[in-house]
C-alpha positions in Angstrom: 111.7 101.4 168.1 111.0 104.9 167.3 113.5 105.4 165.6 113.3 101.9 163.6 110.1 102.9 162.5 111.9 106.7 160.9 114.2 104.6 159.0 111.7 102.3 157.8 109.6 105.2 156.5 112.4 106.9 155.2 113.2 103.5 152.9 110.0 103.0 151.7 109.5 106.6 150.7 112.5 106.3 148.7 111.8 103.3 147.3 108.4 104.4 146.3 109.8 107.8 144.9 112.6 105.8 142.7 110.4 103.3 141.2 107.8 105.9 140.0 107.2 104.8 136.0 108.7 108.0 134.0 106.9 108.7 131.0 107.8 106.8 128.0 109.2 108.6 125.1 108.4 108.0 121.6 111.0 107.0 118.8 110.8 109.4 116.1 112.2 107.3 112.8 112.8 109.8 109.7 110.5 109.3 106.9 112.7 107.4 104.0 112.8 109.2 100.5 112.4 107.1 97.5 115.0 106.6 95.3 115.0 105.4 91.4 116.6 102.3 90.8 115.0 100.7 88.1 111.9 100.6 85.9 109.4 98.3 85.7 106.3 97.9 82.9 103.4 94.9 83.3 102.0 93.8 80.8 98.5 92.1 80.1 99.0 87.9 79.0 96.1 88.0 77.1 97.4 90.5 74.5 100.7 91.6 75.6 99.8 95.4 76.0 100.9 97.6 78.3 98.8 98.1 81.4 101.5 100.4 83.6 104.5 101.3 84.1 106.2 102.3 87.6 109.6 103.7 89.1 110.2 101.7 91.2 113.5 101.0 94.0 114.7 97.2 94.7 115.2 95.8 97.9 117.9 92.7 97.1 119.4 92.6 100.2 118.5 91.6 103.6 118.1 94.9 105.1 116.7 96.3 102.1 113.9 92.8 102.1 113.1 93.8 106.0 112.8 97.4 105.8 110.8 97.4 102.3 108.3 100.8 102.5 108.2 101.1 106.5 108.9 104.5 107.6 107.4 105.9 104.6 104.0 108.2 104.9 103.0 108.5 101.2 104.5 107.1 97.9 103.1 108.2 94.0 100.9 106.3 92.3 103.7 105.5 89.8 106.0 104.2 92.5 107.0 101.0 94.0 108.9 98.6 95.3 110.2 95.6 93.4 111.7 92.8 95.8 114.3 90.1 94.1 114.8 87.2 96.3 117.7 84.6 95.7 115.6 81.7 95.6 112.0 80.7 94.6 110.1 79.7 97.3 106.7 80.8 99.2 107.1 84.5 100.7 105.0 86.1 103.7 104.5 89.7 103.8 103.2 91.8 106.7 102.7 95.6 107.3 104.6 96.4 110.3 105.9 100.2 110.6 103.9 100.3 107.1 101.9 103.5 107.0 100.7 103.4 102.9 97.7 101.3 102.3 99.3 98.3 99.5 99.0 96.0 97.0 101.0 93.3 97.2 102.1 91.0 94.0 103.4 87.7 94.1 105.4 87.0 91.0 107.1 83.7 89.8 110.5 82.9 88.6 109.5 83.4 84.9 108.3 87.0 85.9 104.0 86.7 85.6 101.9 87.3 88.0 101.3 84.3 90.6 99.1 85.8 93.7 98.3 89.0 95.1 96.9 90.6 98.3 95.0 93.9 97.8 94.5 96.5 100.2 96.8 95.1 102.6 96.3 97.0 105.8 98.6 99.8 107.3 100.8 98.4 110.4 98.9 95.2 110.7 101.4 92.2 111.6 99.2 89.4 110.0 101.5 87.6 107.5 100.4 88.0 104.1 101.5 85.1 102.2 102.2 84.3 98.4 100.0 81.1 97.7 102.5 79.7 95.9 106.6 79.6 95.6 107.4 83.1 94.1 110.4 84.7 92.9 109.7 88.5 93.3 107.4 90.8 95.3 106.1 94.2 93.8 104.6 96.8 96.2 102.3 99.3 94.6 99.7 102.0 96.2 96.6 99.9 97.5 93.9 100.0 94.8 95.9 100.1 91.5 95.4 96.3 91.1 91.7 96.7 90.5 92.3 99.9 88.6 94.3 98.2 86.0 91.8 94.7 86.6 95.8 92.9 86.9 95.2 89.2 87.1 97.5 86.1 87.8 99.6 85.5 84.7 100.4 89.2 83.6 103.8 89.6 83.5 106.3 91.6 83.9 109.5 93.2 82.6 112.0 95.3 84.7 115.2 96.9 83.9 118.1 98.2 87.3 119.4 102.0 86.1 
């Protein structure tokens, strides 16, 4: 019996010492640097001015739509992110691995201004979605939207370098 109750010891202590909960790393995921694929100017419907122009990279393919600006910490005011989608249809945005504060702009398939979301949120995962069947997406630093007062149909024009 004695000796029953050593080896019983002994297999509990080692099951309690092997199923102690090591501490979890974290994933370290490399900042991505922007890169210049194309330019893109908006322009204001009621008299076809100019109200900005950004640099901005296109995300065209599937990896390029789901990654968008995650892993990215800052990004210049005259920078974004123009997604091109195949087909026209209602698009859902969310923030996840997002760290830059944005605003998001719906655009239809005749390139004006359909919807936006301003201020969207750093790494929240609530879908953000375009109102309406869209086209294109463009990402821009939260805040420029009021600062150049865009409204739905502004247009734009872009050009791929």
């Amino acid at each position: 019996m004695k000796n029953a109750l050593v080896l019983l010891s002994c297999i509990i202590l080692s099951f309690l010492s092997s199923c102690r909960e090591e501490p979890k790393q974290a994933i370290e995921t490399a900042a991505i640097a922007f890169k210049k694929e194309g330019e893109l100017t908006i322009y204001k419907a009621k008299t076809d001015s100019i109200i900005a122009s950004f640099d901005i990279e296109i995300a065209a393919t599937d990896y390029e739509t789901e990654t968008g600006l995650m892993y990215r910490n800052t990004m210049k005011p005259t920078r974004g992110m123009l997604f091109v989608f195949p087909d026209v249809a209602m698009h859902s945005f969310y923030m996840k691995n997002t760290a830059i504060p944005l605003d998001i702009i719906y655009i239809d398939e005749h390139l004006k201004i359909a919807s936006f979301q301003e201020n969207a949120i750093p790494f929240n995962e609530e879908g953000l979605s375009s109102q309406v069947p869209i086209k294109y997406v463009l990402e821009i630093n939260a805040g420029l939207a009021e600062k150049y007062l865009l409204e739905v149909k502004d247009s734009i024009v872009y050009k791929e370098l």
